[in-house]
C-alpha positions as CSV (number, residue, x, y, z in Angstrom):
1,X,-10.9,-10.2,19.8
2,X,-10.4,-6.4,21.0
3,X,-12.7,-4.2,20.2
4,X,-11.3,-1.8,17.5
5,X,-10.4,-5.9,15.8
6,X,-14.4,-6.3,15.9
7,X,-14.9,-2.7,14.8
8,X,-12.8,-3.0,11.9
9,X,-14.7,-5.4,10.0
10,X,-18.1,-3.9,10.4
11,X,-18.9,-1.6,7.2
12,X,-20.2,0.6,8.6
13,X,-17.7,1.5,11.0
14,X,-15.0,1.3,7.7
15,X,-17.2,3.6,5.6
16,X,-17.7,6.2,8.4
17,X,-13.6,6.0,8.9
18,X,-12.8,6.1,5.2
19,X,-15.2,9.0,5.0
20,X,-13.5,11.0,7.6
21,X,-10.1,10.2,6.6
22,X,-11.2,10.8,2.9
23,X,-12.1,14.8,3.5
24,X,-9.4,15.2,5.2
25,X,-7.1,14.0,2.8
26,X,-8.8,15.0,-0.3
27,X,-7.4,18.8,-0.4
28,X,-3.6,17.5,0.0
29,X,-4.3,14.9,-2.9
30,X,-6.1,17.2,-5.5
31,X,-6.0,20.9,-4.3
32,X,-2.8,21.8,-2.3
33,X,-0.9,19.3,-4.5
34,X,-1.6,17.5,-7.9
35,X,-2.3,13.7,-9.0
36,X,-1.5,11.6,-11.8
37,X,-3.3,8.3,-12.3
38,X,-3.0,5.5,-14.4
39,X,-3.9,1.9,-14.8
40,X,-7.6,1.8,-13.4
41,X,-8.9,0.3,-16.1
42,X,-6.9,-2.9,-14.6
43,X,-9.3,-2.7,-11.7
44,X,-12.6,-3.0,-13.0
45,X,-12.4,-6.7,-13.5
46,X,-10.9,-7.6,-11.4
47,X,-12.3,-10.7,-8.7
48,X,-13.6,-9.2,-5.5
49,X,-11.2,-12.1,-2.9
50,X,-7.6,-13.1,-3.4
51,X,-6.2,-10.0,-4.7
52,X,-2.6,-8.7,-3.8
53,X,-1.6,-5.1,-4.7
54,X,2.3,-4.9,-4.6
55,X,3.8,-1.3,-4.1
56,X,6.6,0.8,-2.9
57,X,6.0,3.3,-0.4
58,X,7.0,6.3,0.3
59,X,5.2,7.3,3.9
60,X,3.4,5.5,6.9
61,X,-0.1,6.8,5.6
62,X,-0.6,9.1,2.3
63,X,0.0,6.3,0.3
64,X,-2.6,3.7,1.6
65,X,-5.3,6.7,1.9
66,X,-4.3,7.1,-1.6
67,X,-5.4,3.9,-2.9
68,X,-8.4,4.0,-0.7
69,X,-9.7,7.2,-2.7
70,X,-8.8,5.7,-5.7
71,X,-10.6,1.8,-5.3
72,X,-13.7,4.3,-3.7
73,X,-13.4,6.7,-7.4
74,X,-13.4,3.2,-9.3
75,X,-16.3,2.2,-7.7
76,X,-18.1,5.0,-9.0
77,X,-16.9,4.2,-12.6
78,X,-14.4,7.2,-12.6
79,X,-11.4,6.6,-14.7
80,X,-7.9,7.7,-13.6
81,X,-9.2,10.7,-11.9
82,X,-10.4,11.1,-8.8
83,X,-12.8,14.2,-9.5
84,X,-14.9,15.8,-6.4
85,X,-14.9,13.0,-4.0
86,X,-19.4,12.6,-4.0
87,X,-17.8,8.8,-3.8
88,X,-17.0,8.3,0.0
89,X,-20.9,8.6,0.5
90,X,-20.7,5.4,-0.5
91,X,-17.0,4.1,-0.5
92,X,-15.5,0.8,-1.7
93,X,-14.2,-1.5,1.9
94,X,-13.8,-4.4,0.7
95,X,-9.9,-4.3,0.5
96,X,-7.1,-4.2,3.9
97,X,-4.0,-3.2,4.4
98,X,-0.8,-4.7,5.8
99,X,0.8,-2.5,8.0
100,X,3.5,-2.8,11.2
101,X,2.0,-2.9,14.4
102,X,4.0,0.1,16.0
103,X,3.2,2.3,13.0
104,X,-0.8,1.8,13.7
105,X,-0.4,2.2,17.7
106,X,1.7,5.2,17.7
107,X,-1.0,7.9,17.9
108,X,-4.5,8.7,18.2
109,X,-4.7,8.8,14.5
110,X,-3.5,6.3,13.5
111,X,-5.2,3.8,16.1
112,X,-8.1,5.3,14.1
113,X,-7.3,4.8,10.6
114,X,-6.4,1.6,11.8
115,X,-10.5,0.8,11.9
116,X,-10.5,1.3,8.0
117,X,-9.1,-2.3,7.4
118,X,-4.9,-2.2,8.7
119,X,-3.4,-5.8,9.0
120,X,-1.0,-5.4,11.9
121,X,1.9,-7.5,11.4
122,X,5.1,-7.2,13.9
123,X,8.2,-6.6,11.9
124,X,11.0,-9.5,12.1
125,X,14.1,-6.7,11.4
126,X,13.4,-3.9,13.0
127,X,11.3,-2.5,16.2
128,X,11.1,0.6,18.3
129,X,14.3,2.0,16.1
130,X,15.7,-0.6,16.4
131,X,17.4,-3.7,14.2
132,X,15.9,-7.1,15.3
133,X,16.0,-10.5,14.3
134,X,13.3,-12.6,15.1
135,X,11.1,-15.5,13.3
136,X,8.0,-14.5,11.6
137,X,4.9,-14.6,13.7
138,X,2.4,-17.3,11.8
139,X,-0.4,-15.7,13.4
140,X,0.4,-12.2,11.1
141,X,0.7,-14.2,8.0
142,X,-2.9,-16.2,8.9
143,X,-4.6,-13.1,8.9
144,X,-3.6,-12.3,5.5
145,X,-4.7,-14.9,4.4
146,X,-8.0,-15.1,6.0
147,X,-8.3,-11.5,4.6
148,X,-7.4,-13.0,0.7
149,X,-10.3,-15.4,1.4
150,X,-12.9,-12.4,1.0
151,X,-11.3,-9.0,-0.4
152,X,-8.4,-7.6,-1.7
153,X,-5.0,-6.3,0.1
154,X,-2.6,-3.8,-0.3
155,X,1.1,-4.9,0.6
156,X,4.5,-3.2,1.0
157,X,6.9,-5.8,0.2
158,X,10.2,-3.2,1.1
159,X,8.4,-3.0,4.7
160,X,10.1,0.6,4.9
161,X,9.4,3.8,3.3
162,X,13.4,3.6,2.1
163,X,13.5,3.6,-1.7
164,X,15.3,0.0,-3.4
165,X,15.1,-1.3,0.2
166,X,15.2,-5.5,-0.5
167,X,11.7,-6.7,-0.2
168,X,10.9,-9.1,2.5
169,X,10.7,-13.2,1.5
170,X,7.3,-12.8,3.9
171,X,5.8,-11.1,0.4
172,X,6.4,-13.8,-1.7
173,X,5.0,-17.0,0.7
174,X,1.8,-14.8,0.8
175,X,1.7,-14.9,-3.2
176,X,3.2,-18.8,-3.1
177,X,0.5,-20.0,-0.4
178,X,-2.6,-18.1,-1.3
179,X,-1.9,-17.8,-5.1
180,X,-3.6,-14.7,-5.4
181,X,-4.0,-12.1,-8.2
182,X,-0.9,-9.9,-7.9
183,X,-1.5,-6.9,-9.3
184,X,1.9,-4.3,-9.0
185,X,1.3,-0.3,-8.4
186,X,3.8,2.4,-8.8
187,X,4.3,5.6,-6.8
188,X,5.9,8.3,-6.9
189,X,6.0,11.6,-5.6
190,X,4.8,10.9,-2.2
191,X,8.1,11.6,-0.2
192,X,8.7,15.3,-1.8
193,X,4.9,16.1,-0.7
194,X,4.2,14.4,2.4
195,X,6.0,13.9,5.6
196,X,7.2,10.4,6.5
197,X,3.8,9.7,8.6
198,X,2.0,11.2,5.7
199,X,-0.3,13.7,7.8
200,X,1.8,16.7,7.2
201,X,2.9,18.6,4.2
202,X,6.8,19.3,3.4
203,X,6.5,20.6,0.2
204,X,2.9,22.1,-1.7
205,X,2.8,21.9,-5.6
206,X,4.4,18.8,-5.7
207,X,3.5,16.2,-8.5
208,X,1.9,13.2,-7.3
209,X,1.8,9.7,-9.3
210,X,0.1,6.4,-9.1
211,X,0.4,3.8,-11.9
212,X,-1.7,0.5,-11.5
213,X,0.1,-2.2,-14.0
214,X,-1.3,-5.3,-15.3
215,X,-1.7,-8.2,-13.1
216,X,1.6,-10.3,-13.2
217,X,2.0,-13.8,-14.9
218,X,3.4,-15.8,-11.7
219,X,4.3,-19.5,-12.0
220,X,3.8,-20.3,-8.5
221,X,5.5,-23.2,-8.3
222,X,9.1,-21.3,-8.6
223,X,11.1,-20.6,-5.2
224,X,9.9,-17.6,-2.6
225,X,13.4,-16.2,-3.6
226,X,12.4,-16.0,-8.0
227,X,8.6,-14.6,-7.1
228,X,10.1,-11.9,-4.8
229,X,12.5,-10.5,-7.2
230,X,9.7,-11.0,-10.2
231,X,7.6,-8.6,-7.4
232,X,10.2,-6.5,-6.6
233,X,11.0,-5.9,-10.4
234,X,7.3,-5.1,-10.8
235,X,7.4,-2.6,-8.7
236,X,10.3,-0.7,-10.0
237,X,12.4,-1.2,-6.8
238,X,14.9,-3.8,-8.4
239,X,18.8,-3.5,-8.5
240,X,18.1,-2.9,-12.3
241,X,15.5,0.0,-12.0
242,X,18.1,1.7,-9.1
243,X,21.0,1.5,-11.3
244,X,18.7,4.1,-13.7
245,X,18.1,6.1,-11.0
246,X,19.8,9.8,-11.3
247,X,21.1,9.8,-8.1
248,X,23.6,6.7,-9.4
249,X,24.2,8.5,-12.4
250,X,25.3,11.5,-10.4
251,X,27.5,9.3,-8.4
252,X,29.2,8.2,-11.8
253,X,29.4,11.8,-12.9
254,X,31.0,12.4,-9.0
255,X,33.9,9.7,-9.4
C-alpha cells in the first residue's frame, strides 16, 4: 500500500488535513459568499457504516469540502448552520469520498486533500480529456465497499461536474451489492461561486445551497438500471427535473 493510502486512514492524519482544508475553505463558504442548509436533522441518526450520500456536483472540490464542514458542524450538534467552525478541533472522519483518480493527482493540492478520505476510482468514459471505453476496474468498486463496511461515503453518480449528465450504472451496483443507506443531497449554487476545481472564486456574493433529503426506500432486488434512475430522480438530475429547468423553458420561448 503507498504511503499517502496508509496515511489516509490514520485519524490523525484526516483531522489534521480536514483542519487545514477546513480554514481555508471556511471564509469562501460563510464570509465571501453565503450558505443555505437543510436536511441535517436526517443525519443525526443515522448508522455510523454502510451509508451512501448520492449528489450532483458542481466542482472537483468545494462540494466534497462542503459536506465535510457540514458532517464536522453535525457532530457538534449544530443544526443547518455551520456557525464559527470551533468544530474542526475535533472533526467528524469517519466518512470517504469517491473521486477519479486524475482529479486527485493533478496537483499538489489535491494529492493532499486526497489524505482526508478520496476513493480513487479510474473513470470507464473518459481520461486525460478524453472519451474512453473501457470495463470497470473491480478493484475501484472493492474499495467502496470495504469503505461501506466501517463509515459512510459520499458519491457522484453523474461522475462530471455537467448538470443532467446520465448517472453511471457503477452507482447503482454499489447500492445493489452493499445495500446501504442511500441518503440523496442537493446542491446548488456551487458552479456560479466556485471555479470548476473549486479552489478559486468566479463570482463573490453568490448564494450557496445544500439540501440533505430523507433516506430513500430502495427495493433492492429491482434491476441496476430502475435504482439508478430512482437515484438519479433523487437527486434532481432526472430528464423530468431538466425539462423544469429555465434554460428549456427559454429554449421553448426561443422556437
Amino acid at each position: 500500500m503507498k504511503l499517502v493510502e496508509k496515511l489516509k486512514h490514520i485519524k490523525i492524519t484526516r483531522s489534521f488535513v480536514y483542519a487545514l482544508v477546513g480554514a481555508v475553505s471556511y471564509p469562501g463558504l460563510c464570509i465571501v459568499n453565503s450558505i443555505r442548509i437543510e436536511g441535517t436533522e436526517h443525519l443525526k441518526k443515522l448508522p455510523k457504516k454502510n451509508v451512501l450520500f448520492v449528489s450532483n456536483h458542481q466542482t472537483y472540490f468545494a462540494d466534497v469540502i462542503t459536506f465535510l464542514h457540514i458532517f464536522c458542524a453535525v457532530k457538534w450538534r449544530k443544526h443547518n448552520r455551520l456557525g464559527i467552525p470551533y468544530y474542526l478541533i475535533n472533526p467528524f472522519t469517519n466518512v470517504y469520498f469517491v473521486a477519479a483518480e486524475e482529479t486527485m493527482n493533478g496537483s499538489l493540492i489535491s494529492r493532499i486533500f486526497k489524505m482526508a478520505g478520496a476513493l480513487t476510482i479510474k473513470r470507464t468514459w473518459r481520461a486525460k480529456g478524453e472519451d474512453v471505453n473501457r470495463s470497470r476496474d473491480e478493484s475501484d468498486t472493492q474499495k467502496i465497499d470495504e469503505a461501506l463496511n466501517h463509515s459512510w461515503v459520499i458519491t457522484f453518480p453523474q461522475g462530471t461536474t455537467k448538470p443532467f449528465a446520465p448517472g453511471r450504472k457503477g452507482t447503482a451496483h454499489i447500492i445493489k451489492n452493499n445495500r446501504p443507506i442511500v441518503v440523496p443531497v442537493v446542491i446548488n449554487g456551487f458552479w456560479r461561486a466556485f471555479s470548476k476545481t473549486g479552489l478559486s472564486f468566479k463570482k463573490k456574493g453568490a448564494k450557496l445551497s445544500i439540501r440533505f433529503k430523507e433516506p430513500m426506500v430502495i427495493d433492492y432486488t429491482k434491476p441496476v438500471e430502475e435504482i439508478l434512475e430512482e437515484v438519479m430522480f433523487a437527486i434532481e438530475q432526472s430528464k423530468e427535473y431538466m425539462l423544469k429547468g429555465k434554460h428549456h423553458l427559454m429554449n421553448i420561448l426561443d422556437k
